[in-house]
N, C-alpha and C positions, 0 to 999 in steps of 0.2 A: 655623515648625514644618513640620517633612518627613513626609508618611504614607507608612507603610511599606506596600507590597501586597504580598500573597499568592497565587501562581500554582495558588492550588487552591483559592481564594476569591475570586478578584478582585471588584472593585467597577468595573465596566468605562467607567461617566459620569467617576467621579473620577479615575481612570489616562487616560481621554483629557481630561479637562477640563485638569490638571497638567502635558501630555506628558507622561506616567508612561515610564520606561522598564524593565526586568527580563529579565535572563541568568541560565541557570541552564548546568550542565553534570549529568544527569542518569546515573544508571547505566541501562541498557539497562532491568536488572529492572524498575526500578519502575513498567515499563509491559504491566501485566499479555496486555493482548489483542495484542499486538506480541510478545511473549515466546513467544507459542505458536504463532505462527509462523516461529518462530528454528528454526534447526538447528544445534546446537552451541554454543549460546547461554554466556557465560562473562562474571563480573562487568567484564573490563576493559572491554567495549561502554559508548562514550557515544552521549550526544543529546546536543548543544550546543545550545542553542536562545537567541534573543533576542525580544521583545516591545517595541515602541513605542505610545503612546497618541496619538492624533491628534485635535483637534478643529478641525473644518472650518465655518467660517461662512461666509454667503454673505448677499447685502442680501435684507433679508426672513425673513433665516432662524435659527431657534432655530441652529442648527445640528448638521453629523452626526458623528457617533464613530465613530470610525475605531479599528480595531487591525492593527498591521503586525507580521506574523511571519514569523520566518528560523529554520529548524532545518536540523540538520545531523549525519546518523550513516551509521556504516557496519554493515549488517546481515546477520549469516550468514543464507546459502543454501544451496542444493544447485543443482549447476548440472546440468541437464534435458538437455545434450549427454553429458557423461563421468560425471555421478552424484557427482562430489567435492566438498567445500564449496568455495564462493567467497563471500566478503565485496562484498556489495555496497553503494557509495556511494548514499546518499539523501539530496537537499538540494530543501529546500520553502521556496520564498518567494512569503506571499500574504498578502493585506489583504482585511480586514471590512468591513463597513458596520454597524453596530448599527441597526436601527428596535424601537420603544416592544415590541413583543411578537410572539407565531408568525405571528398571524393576518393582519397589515400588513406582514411578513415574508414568508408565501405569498402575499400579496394585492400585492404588489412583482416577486416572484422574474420572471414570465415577461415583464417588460418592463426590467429591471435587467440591466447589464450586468456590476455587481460583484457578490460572494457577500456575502448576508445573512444576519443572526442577531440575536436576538432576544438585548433587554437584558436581563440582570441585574445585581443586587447580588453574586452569590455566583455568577460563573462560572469554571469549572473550566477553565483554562487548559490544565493537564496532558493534560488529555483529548481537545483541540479537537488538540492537540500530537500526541496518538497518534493520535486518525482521518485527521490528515493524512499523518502515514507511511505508513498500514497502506494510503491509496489510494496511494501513491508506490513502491510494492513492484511490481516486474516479476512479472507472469502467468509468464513463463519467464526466469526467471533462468538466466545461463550466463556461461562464463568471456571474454572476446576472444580469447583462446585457450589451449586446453583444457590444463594441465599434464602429464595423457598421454594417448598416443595413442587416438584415438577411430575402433573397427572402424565403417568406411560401408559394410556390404555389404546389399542388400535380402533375402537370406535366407541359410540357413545349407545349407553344402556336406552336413553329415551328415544333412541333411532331402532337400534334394534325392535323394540316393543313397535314402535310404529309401522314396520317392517311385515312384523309377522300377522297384525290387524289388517292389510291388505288381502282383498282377493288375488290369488292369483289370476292374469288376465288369461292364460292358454284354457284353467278348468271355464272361463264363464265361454269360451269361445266353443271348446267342447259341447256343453250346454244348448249353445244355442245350433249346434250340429244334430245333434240328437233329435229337437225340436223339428227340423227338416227334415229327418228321416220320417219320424213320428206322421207326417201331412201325407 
């Protein structure tokens, strides 16, 4: 008998005790906090994503749970150079470590070289899936090169000209120094 897992319930001991494996091909939407960072956001967007369960023994040892994950989407932007959307490619491939709970999990992290997370029965794959996109997302997304042309000037000619039309305020203050002297 095969047990089925559920990537919004997983049982994370028995998906790695089994080599558990699970691929989904997700629409973009149903990842709410990833969505509202979209720009132009549209149902064909996928996530591709795959999950492997690992269980690592070693002499002496209970042994450790391991989960290996690969996703994979392309996600609208605005590109920060020209201001038009660009689709950007996103691809995340990283591995867990499960230990027994948070506490052994922080009391690990500053001397662990891998990323830890605490065991459940009822963990939420989808989610582990979307915080790792939303870190995968470029601060300044932009095109390799920009579809049109993008003005590089460090200011604008009609400012400059409006610029140089001003009196300066120190010569009318002068001016009216003089005027005092003059009485």
């Amino acid at each position: 008998m095969t047990k089925e897992f559920s990537p919004d319930r997983l049982d994370v001991k028995a998906f790695a005790q089994v080599s558990g494996h699970l691929s989904g091909h997700d629409s973009l939407l149903k990842y709410e906090r990833l969505s509202q960072e979209a720009k132009g956001l549209h149902p064909d967007l996928r996530v591709d994503w795959t999950a492997t369960g690992e269980l690592r023994t070693e002499l002496g040892d209970s042994g450790q749970l391991w989960l290996h994950m690969k996703v994979q989407a392309t996600f609208p932007m605005e590109c920060q150079r020209c201001l038009t959307p660009v689709d950007v490619p996103l691809a995340v491939e990283r591995s867990f470590r499960f230990v027994a709970d948070e506490a052994t999990a922080e009391a690990l992290d500053d001397e662990s070289e891998e990323d830890l997370l605490a065991l459940s029965r009822e963990f939420d794959l989808r989610e582990l899936i979307e915080d790792e996109l939303l870190m995968a997302l470029p601060v300044v997304p932009r095109h390799d090169e920009c579809p049109t042309a993008v003005p590089l000037a460090s200011s604008d000619g009609d400012f400059e000209a409006a610029s140089a039309e001003k009196p300066n305020p120190f010569a009318a203050l002068a001016s009216l120094r003089k005027e005092e002297k003059g009485q």
